[in-house]
N, CA, C and O atoms as CSV, one atom per row, in Angstrom:
chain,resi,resn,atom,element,x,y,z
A,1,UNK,N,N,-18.670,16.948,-17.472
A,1,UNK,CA,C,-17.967,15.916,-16.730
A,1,UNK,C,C,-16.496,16.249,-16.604
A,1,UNK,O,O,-15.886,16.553,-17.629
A,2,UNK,N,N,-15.848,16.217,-15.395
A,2,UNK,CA,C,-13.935,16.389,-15.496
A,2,UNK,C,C,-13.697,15.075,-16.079
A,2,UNK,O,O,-14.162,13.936,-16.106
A,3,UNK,N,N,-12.590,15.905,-16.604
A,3,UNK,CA,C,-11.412,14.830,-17.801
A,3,UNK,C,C,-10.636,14.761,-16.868
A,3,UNK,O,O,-10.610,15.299,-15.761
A,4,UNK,N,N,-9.780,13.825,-17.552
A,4,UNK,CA,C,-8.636,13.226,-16.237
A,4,UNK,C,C,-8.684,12.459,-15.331
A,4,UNK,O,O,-7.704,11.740,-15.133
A,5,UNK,N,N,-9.820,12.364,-14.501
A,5,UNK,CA,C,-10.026,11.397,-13.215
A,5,UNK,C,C,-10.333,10.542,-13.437
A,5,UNK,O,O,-11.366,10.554,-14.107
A,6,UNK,N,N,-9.866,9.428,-13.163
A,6,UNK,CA,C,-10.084,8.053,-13.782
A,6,UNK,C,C,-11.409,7.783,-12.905
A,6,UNK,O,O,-11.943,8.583,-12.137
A,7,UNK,N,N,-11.944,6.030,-13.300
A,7,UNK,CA,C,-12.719,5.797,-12.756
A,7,UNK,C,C,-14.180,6.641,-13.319
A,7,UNK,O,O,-14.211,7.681,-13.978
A,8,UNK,N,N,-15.386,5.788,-12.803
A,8,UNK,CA,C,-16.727,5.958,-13.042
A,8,UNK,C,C,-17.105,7.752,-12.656
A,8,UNK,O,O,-16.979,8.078,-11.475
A,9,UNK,N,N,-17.389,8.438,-13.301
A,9,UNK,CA,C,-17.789,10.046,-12.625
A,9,UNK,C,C,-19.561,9.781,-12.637
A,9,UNK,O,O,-20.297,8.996,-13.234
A,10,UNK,N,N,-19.775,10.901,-11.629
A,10,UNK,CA,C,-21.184,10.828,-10.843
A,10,UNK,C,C,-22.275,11.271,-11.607
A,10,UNK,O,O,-22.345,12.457,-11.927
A,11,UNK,N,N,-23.305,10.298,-12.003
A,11,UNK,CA,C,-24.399,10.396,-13.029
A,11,UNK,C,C,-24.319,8.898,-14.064
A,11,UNK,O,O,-25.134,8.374,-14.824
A,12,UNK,N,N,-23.182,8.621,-13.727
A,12,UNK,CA,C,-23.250,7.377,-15.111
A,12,UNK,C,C,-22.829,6.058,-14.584
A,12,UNK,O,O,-22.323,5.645,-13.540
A,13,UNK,N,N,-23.198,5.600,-15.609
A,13,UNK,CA,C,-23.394,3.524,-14.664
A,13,UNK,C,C,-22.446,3.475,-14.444
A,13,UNK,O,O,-21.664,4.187,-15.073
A,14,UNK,N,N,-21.679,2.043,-12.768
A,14,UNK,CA,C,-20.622,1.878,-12.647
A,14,UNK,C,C,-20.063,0.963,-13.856
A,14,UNK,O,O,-20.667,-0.106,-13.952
A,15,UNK,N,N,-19.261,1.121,-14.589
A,15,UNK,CA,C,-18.293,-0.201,-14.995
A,15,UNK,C,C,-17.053,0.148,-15.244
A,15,UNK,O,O,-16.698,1.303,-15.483
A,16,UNK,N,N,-16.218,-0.978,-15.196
A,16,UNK,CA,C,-15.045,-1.063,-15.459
A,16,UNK,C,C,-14.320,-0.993,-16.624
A,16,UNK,O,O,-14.242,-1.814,-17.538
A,17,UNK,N,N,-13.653,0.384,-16.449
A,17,UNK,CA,C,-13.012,0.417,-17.863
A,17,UNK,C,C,-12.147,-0.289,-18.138
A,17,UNK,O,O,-11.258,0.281,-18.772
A,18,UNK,N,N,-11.962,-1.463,-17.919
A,18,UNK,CA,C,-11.264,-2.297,-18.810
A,18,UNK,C,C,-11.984,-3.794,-18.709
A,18,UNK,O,O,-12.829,-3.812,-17.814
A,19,UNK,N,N,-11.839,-5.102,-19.450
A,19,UNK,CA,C,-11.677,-5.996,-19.006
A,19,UNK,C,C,-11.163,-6.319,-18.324
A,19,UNK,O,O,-10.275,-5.671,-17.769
A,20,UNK,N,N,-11.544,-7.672,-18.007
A,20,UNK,CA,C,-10.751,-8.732,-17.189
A,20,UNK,C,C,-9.442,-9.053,-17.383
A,20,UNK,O,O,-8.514,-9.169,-16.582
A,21,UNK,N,N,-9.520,-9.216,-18.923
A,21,UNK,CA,C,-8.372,-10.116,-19.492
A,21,UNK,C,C,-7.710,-9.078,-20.010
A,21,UNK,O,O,-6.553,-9.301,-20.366
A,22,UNK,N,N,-8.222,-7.801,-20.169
A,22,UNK,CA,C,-7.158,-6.935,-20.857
A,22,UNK,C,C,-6.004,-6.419,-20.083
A,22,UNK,O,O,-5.959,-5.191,-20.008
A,23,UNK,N,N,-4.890,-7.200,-19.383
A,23,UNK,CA,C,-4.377,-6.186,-18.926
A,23,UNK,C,C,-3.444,-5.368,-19.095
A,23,UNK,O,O,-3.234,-5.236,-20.301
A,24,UNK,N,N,-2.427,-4.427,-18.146
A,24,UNK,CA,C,-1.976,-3.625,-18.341
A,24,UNK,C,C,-0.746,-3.588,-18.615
A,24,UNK,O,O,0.104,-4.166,-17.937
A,25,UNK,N,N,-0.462,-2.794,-19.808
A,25,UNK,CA,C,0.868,-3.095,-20.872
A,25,UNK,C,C,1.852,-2.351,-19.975
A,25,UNK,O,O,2.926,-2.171,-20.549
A,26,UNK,N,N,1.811,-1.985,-19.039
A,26,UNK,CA,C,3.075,-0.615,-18.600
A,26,UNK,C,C,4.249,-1.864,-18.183
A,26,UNK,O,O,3.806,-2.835,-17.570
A,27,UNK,N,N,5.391,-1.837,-18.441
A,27,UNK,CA,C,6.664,-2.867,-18.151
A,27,UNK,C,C,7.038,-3.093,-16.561
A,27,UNK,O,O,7.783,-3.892,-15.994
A,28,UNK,N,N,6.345,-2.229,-16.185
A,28,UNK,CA,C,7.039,-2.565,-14.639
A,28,UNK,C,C,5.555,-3.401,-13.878
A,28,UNK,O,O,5.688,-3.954,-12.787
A,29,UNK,N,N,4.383,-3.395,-14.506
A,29,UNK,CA,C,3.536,-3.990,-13.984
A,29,UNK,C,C,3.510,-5.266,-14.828
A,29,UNK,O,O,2.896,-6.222,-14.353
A,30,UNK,N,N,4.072,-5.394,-15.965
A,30,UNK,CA,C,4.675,-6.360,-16.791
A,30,UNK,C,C,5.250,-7.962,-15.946
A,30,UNK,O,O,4.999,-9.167,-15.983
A,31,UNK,N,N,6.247,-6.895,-15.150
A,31,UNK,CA,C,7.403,-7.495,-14.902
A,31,UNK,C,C,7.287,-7.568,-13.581
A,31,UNK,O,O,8.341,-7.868,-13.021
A,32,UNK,N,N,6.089,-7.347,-12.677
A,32,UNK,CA,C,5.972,-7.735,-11.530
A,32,UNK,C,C,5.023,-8.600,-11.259
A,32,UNK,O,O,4.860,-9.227,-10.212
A,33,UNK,N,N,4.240,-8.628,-12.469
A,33,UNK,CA,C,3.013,-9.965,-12.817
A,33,UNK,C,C,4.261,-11.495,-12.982
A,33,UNK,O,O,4.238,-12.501,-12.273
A,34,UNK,N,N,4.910,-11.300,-13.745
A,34,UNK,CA,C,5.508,-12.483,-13.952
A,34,UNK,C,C,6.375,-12.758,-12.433
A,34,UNK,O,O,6.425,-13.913,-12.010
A,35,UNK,N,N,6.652,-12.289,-12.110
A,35,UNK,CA,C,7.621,-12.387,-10.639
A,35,UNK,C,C,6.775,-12.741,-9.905
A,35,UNK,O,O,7.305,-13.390,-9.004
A,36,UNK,N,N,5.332,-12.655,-9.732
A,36,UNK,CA,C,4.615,-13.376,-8.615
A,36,UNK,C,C,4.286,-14.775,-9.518
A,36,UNK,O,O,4.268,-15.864,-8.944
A,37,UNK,N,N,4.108,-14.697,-10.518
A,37,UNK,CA,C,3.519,-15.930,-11.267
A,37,UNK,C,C,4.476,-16.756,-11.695
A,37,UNK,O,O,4.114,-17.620,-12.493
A,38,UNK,N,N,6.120,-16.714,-11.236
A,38,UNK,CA,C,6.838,-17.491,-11.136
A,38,UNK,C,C,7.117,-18.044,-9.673
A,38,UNK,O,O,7.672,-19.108,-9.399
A,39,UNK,N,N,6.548,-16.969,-8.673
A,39,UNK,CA,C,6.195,-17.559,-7.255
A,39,UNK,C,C,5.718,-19.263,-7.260
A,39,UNK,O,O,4.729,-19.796,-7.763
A,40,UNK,N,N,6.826,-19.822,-6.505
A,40,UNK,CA,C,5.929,-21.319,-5.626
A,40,UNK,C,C,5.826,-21.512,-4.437
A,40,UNK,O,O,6.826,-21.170,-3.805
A,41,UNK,N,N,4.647,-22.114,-3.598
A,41,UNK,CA,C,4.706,-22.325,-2.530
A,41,UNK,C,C,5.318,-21.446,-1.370
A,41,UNK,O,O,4.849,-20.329,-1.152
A,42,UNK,N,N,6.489,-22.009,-0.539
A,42,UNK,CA,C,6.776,-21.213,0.038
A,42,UNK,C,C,7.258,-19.445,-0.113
A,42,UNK,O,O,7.060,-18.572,0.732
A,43,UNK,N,N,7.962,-19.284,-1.520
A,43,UNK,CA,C,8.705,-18.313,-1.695
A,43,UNK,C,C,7.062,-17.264,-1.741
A,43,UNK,O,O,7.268,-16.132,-1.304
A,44,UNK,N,N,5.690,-17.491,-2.156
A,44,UNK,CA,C,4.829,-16.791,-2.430
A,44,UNK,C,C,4.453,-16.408,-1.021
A,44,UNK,O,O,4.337,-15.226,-0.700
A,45,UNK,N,N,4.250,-17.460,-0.131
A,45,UNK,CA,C,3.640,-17.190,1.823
A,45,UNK,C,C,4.378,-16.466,2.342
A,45,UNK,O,O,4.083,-15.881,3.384
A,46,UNK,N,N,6.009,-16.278,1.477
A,46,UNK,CA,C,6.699,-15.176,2.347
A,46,UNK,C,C,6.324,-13.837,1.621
A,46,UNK,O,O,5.989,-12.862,2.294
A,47,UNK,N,N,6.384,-13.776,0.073
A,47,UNK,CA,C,6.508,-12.569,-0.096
A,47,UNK,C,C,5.149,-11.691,0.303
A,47,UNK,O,O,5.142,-10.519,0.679
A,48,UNK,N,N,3.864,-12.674,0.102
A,48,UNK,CA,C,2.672,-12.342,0.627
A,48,UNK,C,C,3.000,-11.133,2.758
A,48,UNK,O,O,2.770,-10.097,3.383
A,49,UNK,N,N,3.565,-12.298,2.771
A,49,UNK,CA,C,3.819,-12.058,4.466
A,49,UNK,C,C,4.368,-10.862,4.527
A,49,UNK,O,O,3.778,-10.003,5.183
A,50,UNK,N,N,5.770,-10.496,3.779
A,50,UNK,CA,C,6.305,-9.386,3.371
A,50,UNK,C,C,5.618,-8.275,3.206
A,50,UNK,O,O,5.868,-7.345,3.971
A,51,UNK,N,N,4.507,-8.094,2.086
A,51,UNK,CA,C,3.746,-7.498,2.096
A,51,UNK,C,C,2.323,-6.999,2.844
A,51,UNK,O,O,1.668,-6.000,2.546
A,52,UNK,N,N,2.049,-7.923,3.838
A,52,UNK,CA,C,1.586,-7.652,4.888
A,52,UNK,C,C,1.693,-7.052,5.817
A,52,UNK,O,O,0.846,-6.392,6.419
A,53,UNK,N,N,3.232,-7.297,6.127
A,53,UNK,CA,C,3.941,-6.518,7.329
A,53,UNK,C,C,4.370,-4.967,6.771
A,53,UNK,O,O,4.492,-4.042,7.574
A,54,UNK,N,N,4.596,-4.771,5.235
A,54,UNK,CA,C,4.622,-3.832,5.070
A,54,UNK,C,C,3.712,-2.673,4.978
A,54,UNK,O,O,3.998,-1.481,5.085
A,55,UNK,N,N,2.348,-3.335,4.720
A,55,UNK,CA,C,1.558,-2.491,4.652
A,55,UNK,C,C,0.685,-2.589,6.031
A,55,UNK,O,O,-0.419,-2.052,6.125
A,56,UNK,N,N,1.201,-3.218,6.930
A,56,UNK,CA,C,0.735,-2.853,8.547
A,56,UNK,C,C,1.662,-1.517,9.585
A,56,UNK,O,O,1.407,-0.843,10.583
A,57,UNK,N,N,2.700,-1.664,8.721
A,57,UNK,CA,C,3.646,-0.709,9.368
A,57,UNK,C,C,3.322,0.981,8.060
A,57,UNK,O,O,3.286,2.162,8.405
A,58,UNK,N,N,3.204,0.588,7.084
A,58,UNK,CA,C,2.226,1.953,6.635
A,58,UNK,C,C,1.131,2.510,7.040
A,58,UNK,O,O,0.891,3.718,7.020
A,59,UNK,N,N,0.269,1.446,7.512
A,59,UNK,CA,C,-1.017,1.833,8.486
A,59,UNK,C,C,-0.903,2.697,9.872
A,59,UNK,O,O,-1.409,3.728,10.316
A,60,UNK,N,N,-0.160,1.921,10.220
A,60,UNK,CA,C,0.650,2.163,11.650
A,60,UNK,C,C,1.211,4.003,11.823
A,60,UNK,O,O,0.977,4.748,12.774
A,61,UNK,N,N,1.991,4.318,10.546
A,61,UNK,CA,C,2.623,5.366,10.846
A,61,UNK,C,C,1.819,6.235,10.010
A,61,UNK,O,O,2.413,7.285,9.764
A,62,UNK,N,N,0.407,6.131,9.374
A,62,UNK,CA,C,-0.325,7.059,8.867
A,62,UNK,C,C,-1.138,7.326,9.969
A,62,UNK,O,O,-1.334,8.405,10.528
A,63,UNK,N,N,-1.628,6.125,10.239
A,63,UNK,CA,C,-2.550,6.914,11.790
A,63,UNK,C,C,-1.396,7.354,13.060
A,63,UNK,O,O,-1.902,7.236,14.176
A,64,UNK,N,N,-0.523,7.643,13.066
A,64,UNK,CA,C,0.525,8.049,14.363
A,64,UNK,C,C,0.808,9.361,13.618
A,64,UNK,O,O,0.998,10.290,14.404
A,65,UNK,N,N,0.884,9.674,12.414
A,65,UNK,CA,C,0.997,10.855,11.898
A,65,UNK,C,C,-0.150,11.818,11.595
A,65,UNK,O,O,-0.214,13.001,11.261
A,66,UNK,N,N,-0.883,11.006,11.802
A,66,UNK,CA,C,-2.748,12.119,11.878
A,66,UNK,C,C,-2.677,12.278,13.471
A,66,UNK,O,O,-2.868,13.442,13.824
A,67,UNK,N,N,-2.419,11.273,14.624
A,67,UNK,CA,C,-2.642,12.210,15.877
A,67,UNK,C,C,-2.192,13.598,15.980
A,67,UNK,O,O,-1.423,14.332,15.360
A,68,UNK,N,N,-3.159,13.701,17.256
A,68,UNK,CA,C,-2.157,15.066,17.553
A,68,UNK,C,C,-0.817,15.453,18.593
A,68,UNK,O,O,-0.300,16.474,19.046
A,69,UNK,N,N,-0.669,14.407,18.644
A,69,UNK,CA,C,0.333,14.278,20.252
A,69,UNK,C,C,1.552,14.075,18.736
A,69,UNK,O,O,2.597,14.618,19.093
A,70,UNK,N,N,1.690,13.614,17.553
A,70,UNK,CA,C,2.793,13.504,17.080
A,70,UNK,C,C,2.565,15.083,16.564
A,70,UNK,O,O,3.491,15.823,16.897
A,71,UNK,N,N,1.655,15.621,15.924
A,71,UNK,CA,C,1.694,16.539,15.240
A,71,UNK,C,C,1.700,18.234,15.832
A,71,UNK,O,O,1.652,19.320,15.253
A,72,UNK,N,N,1.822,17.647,17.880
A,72,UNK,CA,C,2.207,18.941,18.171
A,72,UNK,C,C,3.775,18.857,19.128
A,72,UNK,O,O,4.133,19.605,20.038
A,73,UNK,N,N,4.784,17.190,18.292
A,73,UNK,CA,C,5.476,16.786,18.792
A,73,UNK,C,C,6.601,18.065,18.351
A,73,UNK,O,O,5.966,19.000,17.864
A,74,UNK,N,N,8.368,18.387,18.409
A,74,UNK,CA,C,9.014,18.587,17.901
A,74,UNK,C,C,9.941,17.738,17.035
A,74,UNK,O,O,9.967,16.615,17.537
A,75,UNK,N,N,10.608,17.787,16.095
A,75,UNK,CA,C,11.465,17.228,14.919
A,75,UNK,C,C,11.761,15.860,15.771
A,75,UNK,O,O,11.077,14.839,15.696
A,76,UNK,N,N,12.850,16.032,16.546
A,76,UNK,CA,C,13.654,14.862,17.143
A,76,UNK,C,C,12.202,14.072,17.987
A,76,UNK,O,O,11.924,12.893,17.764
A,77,UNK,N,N,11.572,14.747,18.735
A,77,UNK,CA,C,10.217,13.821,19.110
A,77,UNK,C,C,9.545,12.868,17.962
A,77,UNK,O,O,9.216,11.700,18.168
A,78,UNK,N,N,9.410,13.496,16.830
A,78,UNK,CA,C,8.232,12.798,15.814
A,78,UNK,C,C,9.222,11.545,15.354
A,78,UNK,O,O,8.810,10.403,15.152
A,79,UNK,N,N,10.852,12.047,15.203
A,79,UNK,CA,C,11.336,11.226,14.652
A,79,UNK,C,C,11.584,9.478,15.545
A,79,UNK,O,O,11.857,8.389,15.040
A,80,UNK,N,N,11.390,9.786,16.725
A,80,UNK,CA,C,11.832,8.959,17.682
A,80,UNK,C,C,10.471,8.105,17.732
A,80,UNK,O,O,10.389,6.892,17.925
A,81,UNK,N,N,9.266,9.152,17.479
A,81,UNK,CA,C,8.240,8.315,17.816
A,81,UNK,C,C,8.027,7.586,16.094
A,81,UNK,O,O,7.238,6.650,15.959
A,82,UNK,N,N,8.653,8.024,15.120
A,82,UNK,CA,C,8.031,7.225,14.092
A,82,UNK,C,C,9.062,5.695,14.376
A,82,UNK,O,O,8.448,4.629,14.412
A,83,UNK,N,N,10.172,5.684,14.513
A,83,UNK,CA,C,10.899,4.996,15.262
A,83,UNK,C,C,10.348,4.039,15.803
A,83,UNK,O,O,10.131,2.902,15.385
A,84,UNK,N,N,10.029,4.728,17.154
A,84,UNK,CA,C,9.278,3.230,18.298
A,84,UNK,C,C,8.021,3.023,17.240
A,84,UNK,O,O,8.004,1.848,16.872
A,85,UNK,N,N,7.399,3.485,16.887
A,85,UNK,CA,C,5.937,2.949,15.904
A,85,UNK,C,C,6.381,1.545,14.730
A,85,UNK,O,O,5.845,0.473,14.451
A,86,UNK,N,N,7.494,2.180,14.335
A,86,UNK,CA,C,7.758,0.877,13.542
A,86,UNK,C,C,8.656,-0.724,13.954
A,86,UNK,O,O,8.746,-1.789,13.343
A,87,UNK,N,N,9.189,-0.263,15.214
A,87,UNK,CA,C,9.881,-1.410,15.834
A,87,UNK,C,C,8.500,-1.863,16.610
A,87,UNK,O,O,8.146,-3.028,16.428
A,88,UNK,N,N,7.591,-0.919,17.574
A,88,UNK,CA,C,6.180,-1.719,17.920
A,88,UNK,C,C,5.420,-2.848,16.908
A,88,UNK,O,O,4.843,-3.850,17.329
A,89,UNK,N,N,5.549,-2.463,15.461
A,89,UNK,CA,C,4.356,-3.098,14.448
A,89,UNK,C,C,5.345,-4.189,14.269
A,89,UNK,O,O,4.772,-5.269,14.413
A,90,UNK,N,N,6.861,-4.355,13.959
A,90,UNK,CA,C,7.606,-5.612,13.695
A,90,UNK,C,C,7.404,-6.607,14.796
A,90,UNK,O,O,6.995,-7.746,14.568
A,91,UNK,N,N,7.734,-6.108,16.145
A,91,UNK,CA,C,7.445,-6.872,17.268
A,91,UNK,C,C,6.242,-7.429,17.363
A,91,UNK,O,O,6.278,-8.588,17.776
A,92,UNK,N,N,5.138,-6.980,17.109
A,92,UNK,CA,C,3.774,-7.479,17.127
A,92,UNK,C,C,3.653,-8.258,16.576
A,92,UNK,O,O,2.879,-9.122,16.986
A,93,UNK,N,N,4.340,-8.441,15.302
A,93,UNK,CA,C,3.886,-9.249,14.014
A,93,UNK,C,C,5.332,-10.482,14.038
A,93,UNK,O,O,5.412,-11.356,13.174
């Protein structure tokens, strides 16, 4: 079996190596659990929203960076088009 790769490897039952309730001691996941769980109401629908829009405009410029019209663009082309790609996904949203 490889060492190292987290997660279930192929031949053995799925489960989850951890609990539910056990979670994870690292300080910055610490400290970003409590920052949503001091979230109320509105301040949570934005940061939610926040994070929506952010990870629509990551979507956005991973598939514009797999075409091929960017990837047989030149420097100042790709840069212009990652550009309009991300003012397109704000405008949309």
């Amino acid at each position: 079996m490889p060492s190292g790769i987290p997660g279930p490897h192929p031949g053995t039952p799925n489960k989850k190596r951890k609990r539910e309730e056990d979670l994870s001691e690292n300080p910055y996941t610490r400290k970003s659990r409590a920052r949503t769980a001091r979230l109320t109401g509105h301040d949570r629908t934005m940061d939610n929203a926040r994070n929506a829009d952010r990870q629509a405009v990551n979507r956005r410029l991973r598939k514009l960076k797999a075409s091929g019209e960017y990837l047989a663009a030149d420097e100042a082309a790709k840069k212009r088009m990652l550009s309009d790609a991300v003012k397109r996904e704000i405008e949309y949203r």
